[in-house]
C-alpha positions as CSV (number, residue, x, y, z in Angstrom):
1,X,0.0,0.0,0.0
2,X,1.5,3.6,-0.8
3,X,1.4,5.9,1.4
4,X,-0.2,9.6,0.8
5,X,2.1,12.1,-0.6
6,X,1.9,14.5,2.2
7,X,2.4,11.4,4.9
8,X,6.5,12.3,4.8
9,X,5.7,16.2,5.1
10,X,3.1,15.8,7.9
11,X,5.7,13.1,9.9
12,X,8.3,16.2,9.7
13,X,5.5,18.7,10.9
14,X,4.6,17.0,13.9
15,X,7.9,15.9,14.9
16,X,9.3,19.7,14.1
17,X,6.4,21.0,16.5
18,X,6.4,18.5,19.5
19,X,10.5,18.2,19.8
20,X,10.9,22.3,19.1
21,X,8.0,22.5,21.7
22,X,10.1,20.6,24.5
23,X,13.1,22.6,23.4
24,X,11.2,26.4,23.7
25,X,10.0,24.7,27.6
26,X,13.8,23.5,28.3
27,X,15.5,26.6,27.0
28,X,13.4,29.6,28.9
29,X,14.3,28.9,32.2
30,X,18.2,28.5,31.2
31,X,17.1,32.1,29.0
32,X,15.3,33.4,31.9
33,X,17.9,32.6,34.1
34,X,20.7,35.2,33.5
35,X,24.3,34.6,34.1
36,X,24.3,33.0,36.9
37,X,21.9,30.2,35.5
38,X,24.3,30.2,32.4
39,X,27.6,30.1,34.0
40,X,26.1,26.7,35.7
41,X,24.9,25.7,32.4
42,X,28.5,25.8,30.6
43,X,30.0,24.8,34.2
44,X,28.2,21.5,34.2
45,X,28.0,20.7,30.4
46,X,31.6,21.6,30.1
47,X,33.4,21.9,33.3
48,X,37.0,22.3,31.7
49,X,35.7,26.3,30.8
50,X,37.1,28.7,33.7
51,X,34.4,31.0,35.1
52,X,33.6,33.5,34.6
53,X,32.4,35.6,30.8
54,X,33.1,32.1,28.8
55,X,31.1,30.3,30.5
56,X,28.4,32.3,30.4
57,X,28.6,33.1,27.3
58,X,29.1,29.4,26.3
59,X,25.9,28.8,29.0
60,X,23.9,31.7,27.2
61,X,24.8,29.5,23.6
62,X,23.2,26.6,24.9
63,X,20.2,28.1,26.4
64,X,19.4,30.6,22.9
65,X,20.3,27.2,20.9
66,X,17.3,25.3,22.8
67,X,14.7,28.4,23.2
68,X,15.6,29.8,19.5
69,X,15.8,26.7,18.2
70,X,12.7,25.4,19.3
71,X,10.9,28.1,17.9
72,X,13.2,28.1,14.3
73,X,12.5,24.5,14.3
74,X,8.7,24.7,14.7
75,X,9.1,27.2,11.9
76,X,10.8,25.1,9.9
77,X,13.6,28.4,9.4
78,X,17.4,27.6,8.8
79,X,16.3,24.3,9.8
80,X,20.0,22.9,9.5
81,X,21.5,25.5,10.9
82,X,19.0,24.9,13.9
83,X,19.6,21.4,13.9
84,X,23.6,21.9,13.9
85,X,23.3,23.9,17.3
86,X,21.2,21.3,18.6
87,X,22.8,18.1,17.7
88,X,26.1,20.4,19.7
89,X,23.8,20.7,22.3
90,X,22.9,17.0,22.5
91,X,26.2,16.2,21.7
92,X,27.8,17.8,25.3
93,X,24.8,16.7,27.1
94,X,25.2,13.0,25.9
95,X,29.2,13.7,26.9
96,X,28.2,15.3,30.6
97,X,25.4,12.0,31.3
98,X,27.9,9.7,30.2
99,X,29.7,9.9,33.5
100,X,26.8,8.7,35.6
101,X,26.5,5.4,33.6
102,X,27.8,2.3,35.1
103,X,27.1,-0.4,33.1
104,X,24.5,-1.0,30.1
105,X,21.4,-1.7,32.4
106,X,21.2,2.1,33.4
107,X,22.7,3.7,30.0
108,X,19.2,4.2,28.6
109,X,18.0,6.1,32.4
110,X,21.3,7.9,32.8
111,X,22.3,8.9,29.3
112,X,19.4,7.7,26.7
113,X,17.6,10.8,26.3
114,X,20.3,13.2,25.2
115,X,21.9,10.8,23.0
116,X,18.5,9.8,21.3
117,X,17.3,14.0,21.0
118,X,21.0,13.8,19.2
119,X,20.2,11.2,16.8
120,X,16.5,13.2,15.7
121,X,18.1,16.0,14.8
122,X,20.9,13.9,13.1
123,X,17.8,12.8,11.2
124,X,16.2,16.4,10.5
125,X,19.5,17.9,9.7
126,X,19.4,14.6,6.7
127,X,15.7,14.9,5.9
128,X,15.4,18.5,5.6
129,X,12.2,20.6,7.3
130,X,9.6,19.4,4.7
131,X,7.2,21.2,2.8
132,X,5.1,22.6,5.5
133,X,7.8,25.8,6.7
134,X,8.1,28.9,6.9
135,X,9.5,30.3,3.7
136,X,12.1,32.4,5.4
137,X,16.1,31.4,5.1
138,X,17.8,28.3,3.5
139,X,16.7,24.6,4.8
C-alpha cells in the first residue's frame, strides 16, 4: 500500500512541533535565568571552561540554541543550521550524562535521552524541514 504524498511532510510537521516545543520549555528557564543560571549551564556541560564571561557566554549558547531553536525549528527556518546547534547541544549533554553510567542496564535512564534527542536532529538535519515551513532562510 502507498502511502499519501503528504504522509512524509506531515511526519516532519509534527515531529518539528512537538520536539521544538520541548526545546522552547527547556531553554526559557536556562534564557530566563541570567548569568548565573548560564555560567552553571556551561560549568556542568563543560566543566574544563574557567568561570567567569566564557562560560556564560558558552551557558547563554546553549540556552538561545534550545529556546531559539525550538521556535526556528517549529518554523521550519534555517532548519539545518538549527539542527547543527542542537545536535552540539545533545552532543555535550550526551558527553556530561555519560559519567553517571555504570554499566549498560542504566545507560538508557542515565544517558538515553540526550543521546536519542541527538540522533532526531541527526535525522532532520538529513531529511530537511519538509514542505510545511516557513518560507524564510535556506533549509
Amino acid at each position: 500500500m502507498k502511502a499519501p504524498a503528504y504522509s512524509t511532510n506531515l511526519g516532519l510537521f509534527v515531529l518539528r512541533i512537538g520536539i521544538g516545543s520541548m526545546f522552547i520549555l527547556h531553554g526559557l528557564p536556562k534564557l530566563m535565568g541570567g548569568t548565573a543560571a548560564w555560567e552553571q549551564v556551561a560549568q556542568h556541560g563543560l566543566p574544563f571552561l574557567p568561570a567567569g564571561n566564557i562560560s556564560i557566554a558558552f551557558g547563554l549558547a546553549a540556552a538561545i540554541a534550545e529556546f531559539g531553536g525550538g521556535i526556528l525549528l517549529i518554523l521550519g527556518c534555517y532548519h539545518r543550521i538549527v539542527c547543527s546547534a542542537l545536535m552540539g547541544t545533545m552532543a555535550v549533554a550526551f558527553s556530561t550524562k555519560l559519567g553517571a553510567v555504570t554499566g549498560y542496564q542504566n545507560f538508557a535512564l542515565e544517558a538515553g535521552w540526550p543521546l536519542e534527542l541527538l540522533i532526531v536532529f541527526i535525522a532532520l538535519f538529513l531529511t530537511g524541514p519538509g514542505r510545511w515551513r516557513i518560507g524564510a532562510g535556506k533549509s
